[in-house]
C-alpha positions in Angstrom: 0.0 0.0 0.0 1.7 3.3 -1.0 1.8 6.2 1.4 2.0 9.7 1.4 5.0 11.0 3.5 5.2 14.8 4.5 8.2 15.6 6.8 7.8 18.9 8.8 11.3 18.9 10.6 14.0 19.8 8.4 16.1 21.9 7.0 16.3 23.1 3.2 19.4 24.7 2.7 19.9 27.2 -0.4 22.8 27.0 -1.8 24.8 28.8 -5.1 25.3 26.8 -7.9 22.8 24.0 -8.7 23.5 22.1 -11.6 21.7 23.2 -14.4 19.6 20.2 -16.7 22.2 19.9 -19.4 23.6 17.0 -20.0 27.5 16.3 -21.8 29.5 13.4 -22.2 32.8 14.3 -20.0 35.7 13.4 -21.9 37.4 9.7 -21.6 39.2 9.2 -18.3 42.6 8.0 -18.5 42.9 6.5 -15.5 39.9 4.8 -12.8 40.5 3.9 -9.5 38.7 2.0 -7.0 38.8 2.3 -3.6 38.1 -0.7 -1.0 37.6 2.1 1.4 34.6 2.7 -0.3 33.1 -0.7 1.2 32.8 -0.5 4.6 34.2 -3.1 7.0 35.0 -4.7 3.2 38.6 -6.5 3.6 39.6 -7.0 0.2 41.4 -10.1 -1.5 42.8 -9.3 -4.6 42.5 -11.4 -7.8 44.1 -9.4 -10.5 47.8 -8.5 -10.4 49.6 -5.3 -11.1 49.8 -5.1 -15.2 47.0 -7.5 -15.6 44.8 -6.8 -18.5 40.9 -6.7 -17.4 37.7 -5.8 -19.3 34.8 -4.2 -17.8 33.4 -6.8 -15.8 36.3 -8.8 -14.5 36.3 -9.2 -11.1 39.4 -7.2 -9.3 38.7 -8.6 -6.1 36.6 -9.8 -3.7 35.4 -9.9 0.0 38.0 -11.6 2.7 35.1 -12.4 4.8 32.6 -13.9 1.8 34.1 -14.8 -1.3 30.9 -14.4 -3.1 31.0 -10.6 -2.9 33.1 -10.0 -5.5 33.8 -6.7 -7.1 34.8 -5.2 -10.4 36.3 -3.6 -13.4 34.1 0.0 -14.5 36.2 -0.4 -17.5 38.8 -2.3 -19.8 42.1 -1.4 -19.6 45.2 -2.7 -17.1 45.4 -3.0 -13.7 48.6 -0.4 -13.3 49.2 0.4 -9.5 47.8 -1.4 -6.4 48.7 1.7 -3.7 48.8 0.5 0.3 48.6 2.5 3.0 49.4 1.8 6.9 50.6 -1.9 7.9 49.9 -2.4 4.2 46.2 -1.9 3.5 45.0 -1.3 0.1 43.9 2.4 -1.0 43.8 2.5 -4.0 43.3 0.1 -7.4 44.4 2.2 -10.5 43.4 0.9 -13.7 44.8 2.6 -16.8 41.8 2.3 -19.4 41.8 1.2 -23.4 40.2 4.0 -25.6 37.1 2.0 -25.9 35.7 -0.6 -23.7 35.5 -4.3 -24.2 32.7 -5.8 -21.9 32.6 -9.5 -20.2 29.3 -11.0 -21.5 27.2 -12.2 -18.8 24.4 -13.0 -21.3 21.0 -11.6 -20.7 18.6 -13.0 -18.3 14.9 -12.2 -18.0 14.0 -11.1 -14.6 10.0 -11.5 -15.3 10.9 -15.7 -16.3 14.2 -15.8 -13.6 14.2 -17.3 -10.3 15.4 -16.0 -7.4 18.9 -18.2 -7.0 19.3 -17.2 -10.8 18.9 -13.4 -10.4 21.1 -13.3 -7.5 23.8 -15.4 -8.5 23.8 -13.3 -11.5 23.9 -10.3 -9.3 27.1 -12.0 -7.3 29.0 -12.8 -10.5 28.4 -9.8 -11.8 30.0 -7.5 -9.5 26.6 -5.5 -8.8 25.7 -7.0 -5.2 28.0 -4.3 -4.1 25.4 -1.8 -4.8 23.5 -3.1 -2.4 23.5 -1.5 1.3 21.5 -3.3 4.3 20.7 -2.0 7.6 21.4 -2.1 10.1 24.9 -1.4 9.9 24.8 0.1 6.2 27.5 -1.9 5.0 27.3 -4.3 1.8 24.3 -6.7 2.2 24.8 -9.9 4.2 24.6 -13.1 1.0 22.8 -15.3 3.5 20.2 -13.1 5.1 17.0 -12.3 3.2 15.5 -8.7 3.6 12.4 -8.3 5.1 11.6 -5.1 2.4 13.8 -3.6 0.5 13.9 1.1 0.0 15.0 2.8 -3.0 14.9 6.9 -2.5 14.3 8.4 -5.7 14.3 12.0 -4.2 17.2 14.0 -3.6 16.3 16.6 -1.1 20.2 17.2 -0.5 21.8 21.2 -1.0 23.0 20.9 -5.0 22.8 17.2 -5.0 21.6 15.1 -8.2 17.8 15.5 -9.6 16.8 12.0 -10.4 14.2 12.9 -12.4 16.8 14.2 -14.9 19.5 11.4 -14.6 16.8 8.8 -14.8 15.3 10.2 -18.0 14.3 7.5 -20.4 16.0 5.0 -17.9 11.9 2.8 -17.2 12.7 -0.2 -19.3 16.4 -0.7 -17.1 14.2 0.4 -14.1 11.7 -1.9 -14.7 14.0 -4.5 -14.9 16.0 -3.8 -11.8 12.7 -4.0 -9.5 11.4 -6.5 -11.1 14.1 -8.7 -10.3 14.9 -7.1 -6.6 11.2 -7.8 -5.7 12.1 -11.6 -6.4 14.7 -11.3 -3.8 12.2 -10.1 -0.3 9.1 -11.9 1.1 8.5 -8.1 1.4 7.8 -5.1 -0.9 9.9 -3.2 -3.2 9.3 0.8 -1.4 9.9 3.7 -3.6 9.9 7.4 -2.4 9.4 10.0 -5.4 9.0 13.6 -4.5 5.8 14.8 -4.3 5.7 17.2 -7.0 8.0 15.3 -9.7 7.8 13.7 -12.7 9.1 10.3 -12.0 10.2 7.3 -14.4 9.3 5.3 -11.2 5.8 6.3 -12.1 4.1 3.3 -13.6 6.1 1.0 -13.3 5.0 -2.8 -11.5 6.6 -4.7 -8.3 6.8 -1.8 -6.5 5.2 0.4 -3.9 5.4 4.0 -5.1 5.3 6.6 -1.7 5.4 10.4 -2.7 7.4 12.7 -0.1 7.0 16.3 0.6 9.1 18.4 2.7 12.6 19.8 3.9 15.7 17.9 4.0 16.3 15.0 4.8 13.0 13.8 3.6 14.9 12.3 0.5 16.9 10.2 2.9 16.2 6.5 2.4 16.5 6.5 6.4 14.0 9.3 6.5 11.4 7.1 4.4 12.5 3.8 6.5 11.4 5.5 9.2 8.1 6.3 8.1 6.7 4.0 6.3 8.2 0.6 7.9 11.0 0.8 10.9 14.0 -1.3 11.2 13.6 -3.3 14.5 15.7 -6.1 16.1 16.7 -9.1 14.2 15.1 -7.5 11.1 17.2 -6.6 8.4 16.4 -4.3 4.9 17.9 -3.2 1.7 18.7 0.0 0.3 19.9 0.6 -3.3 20.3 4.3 -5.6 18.0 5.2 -8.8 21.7 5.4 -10.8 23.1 1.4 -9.4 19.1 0.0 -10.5 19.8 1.5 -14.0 23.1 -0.5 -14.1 21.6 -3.6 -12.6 19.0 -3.4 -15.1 21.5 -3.0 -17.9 23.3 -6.0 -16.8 19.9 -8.6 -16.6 18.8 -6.7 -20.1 21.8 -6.7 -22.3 24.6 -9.2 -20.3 27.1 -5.6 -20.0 28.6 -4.2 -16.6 28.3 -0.9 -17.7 29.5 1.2 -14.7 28.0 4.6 -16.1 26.9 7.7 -14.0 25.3 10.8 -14.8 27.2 13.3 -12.5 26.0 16.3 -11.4 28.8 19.1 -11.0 27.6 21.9 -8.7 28.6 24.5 -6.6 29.6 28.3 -6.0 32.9 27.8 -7.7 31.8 26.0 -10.5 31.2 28.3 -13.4 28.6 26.7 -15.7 27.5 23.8 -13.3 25.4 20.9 -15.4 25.1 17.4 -15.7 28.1 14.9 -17.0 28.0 11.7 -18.2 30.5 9.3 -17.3 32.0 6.3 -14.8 32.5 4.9 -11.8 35.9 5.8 -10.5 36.6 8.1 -13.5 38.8 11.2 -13.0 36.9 14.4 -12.0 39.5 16.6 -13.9 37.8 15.4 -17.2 34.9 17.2 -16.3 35.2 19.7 -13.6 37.5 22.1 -15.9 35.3 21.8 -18.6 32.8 23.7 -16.2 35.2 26.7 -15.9 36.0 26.0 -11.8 38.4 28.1 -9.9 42.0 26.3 -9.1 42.8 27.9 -6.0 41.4 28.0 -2.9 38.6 25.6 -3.4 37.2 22.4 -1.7 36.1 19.9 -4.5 33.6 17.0 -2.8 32.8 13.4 -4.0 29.0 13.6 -3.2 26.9 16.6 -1.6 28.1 19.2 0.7 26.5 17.8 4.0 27.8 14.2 3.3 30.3 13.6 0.9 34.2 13.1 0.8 36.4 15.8 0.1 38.9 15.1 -3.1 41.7 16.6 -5.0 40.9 18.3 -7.9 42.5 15.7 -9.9 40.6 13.1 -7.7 38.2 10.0 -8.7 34.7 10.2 -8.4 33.8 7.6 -5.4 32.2 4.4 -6.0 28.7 5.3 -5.0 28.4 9.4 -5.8 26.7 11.0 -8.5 27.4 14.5 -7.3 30.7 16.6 -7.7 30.3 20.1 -5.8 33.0 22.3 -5.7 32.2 25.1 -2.9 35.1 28.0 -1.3 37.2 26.6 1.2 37.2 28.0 4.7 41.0 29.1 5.6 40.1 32.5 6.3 38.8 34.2 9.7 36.7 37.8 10.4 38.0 39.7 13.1 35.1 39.5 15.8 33.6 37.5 13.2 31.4 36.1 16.8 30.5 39.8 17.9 28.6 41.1 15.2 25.7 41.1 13.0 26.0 38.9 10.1 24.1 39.0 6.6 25.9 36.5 4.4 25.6 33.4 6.7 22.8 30.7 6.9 22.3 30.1 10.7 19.1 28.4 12.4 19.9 30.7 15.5 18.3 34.2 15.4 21.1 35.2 17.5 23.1 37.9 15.6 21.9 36.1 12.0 19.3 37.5 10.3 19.1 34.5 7.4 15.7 33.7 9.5 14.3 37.1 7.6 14.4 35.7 4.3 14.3 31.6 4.2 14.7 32.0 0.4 17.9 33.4 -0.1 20.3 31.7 -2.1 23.6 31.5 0.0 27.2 31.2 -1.1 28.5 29.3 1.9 32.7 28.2 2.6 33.5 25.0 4.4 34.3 27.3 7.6 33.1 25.7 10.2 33.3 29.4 12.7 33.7 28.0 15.8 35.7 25.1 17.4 35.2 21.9 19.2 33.3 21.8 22.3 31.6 19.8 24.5 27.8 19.4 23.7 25.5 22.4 24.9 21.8 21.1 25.6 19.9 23.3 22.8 17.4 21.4 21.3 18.3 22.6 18.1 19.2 18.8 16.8 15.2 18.0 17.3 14.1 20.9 15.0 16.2 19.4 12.0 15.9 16.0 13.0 12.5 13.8 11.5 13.2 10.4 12.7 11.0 9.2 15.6 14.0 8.8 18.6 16.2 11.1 20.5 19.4 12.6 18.9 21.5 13.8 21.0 21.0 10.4 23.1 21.8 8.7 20.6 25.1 10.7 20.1 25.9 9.7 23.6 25.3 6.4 24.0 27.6 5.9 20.8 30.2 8.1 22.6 30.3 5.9 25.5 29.6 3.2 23.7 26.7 1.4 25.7 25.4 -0.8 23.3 21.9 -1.2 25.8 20.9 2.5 25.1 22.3 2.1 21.7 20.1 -1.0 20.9 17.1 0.7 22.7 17.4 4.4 21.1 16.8 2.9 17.6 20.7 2.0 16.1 19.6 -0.3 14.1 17.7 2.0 11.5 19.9 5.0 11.1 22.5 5.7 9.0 25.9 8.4 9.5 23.7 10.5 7.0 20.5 10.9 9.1 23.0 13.2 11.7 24.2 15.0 8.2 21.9 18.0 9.6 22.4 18.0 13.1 25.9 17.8 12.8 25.8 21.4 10.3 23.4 23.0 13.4 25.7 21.8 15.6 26.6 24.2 18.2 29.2 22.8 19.8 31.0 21.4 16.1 31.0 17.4 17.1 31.6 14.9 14.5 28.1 13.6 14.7 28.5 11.8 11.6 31.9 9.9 12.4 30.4 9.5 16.3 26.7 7.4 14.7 29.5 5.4 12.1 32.1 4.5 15.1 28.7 3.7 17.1 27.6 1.3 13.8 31.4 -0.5 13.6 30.8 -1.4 17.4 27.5 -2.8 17.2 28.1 -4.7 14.2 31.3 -6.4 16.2 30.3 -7.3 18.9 26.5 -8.1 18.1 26.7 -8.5 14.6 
């Protein structure tokens, strides 16, 4: 049964720069990388040597802990650097790409005729059950556990992040097949959150249940829409996937390919003519983010959205799961009594010496300044304001920093995700990692309850 979600605690944040809906083909990376660290808790065993050849498709490596999770090639090409880090852990898989890809045939598989065991296994050998995140935890779904329903988020309420309605464009028939074949995988139901007001390929299609959502961010949040429509209880366990990795499982069951493409959207302040790219997994932002005209100096260039994402270098990879480059002013600077008087150009939720509160509407050019420093937390109630999900932030916050698992367990741990504090943690008075506190909190339930 579909329902209708509206979210009244929030907080939409205006930013400079939104991508505008034009869409290019970025030029052809020379190099893609993939890095493990992109798989949480994913220990990786490698299966390709340094100046092996691979095609698009060809597994790279795969997971220490289940060998069935394996994980692959965006693109042909050779396998020219495996860089390690501390006591030899692997960063960073650098493949040097061919001018044109050659693809591993999987051959096609019908997911209307398929069974279950067929669709998955094809999933597996593919290299696309990657793309699949359960919770609780949000690492890469557990092979032996079945979901009890599985969430898909087709709204992007985030500052500057990717319109789906746009990237998805045209995408039904790989859509199509993508649910089709993910309902055959849950006793449960395929949930889909479109926004309320959008044009949706999601619209129409079978084998799901279509929810429309209304409201300020984070109600695109697939933990927002958990919360809501079904919650995430104890011993229960549910699937989330992104519009952009259905369209690429869909590819796969239609046409046999891997094809590892993402339509990017390049945003931000310091971007001068942001718009959409098309392009790959693990490609080099360089190809693109120049062609947009963005500043060289001075500037913080992000993997993902501006609340969440993972700061790069300009001549970075795009991460494994983002569709969203934004490229905003970075903070170094400070105002002299910056704290003592009235400011105009800052977005604050605080009425104190801020008078964004006047106009909710205006469009902001924001820095990654963070003015203020680490404290211990002050008891505001601001985090409640910004904060949708039925359970108690800052309590949760706490019982992760002193890691009682009881309060953890009975505060709701097991349906949130590092994003769901994305807001709280920008209000934040006191500047705590909230974030990095809920994602420690996660690594310590999933040891030592698993």
């Amino acid at each position: 049964m579909s329902k209708d979600i509206k979210i009244k605690k929030g907080l939409t944040i205006n930013l400079k720069g939104e991508a505008e809906k034009i869409l290019s083909s970025a030029p052809r990376s020379r190099t893609f990388v993939i890095k493990p660290s992109d798989f949480h808790l994913t220990t990786p065993k490698m299966v390709v040597k340094e100046g092996q050849r691979v095609m698009a498709g060809d597994v790279i490596f795969y997971s220490k802990t289940n060998e069935l999770i394996k994980f692959v090639s965006p693109v042909s090409g050779t396998l020219s650097k495996i860089e390690r880090g501390a006591k030899r852990v692997i960063t960073d898989l650098i493949i040097e790409a061919d001018a044109q890809d050659a693809y591993r045939d999987f051959g096609v598989l019908n997911p209307d005729s398929a069974s279950a065991d067929a669709i998955k296994n094809r999933l597996l050998e593919a290299g696309c059950w990657p793309f699949i995140i359960q919770r609780p935890y949000v690492v890469v779904a557990d092979t032996e556990i079945e979901p009890r329903d599985i969430f898909i988020s087709a709204y992007n309420s985030a500052p500057l992040a990717n319109d789906y309605d746009f990237s998805l464009h045209k995408k039904e028939r790989e859509l199509q097949a993508a649910v089709t074949a993910l309902s055959k995988l849950t006793k449960g139901q395929v949930h889909v959150g479109i926004s309320k007001e959008s044009d949706s390929p999601f619209k129409g299609l079978k084998d799901i249940s279509l929810h429309t959502v209304s409201g300020p961010h984070p109600a695109g949040n697939v933990g927002t829409q958990i919360n809501k429509i079904r919650p995430v209880n104890r011993g229960e366990v549910v699937w989330t996937i992104s519009p952009q990795d259905l369209v690429i499982i869909g590819e796969l069951l239609l046409t046999g390919k891997f094809n590892a493409e993402r339509i990017v959207a390049l945003s931000g302040s310091e971007v001068k003519s942001p718009k959409y790219y098309r392009t790959k997994i693990g490609s080099e932002v360089s190809t693109f983010i120049y062609d947009s005209g963005v500043k060289e100096e001075n500037v913080r260039v992000i993997s993902g959205n501006v609340l969440t994402g993972t700061r790069i270098s300009p001549k970075g990879h795009l991460g494994y799961y983002a569709n969203t480059v934004t490229v905003i002013p970075e903070g170094d600077d400070y105002e002299l009594f910056g704290w003592n008087k009235p400011v105009f150009n800052k977005y604050s939720t605080s009425r104190a010496l801020t008078f964004s509160w006047l106009n909710p509407k205006k469009v902001y050019d924001l820095d990654t300044n963070t003015n203020g420093e680490h404290r211990a937390f002050v008891v505001t109630g601001i985090y409640e304001e910004v904060f949708p999900l039925d359970m108690f932030p800052l309590q949760i916050l706490k019982a992760c920093m002193v890691k009682d698992l009881d309060q953890m367990e009975a505060l709701g741990m097991y349906e949130v995700a590092p994003e769901d504090f994305a807001l709280t943690e920008f209000v934040c008075v006191s500047k705590q990692p909230h974030q990095q506190i809920i994602r420690n909190g996660l690594d310590l339930m999933y040891k030592e309850i698993g």
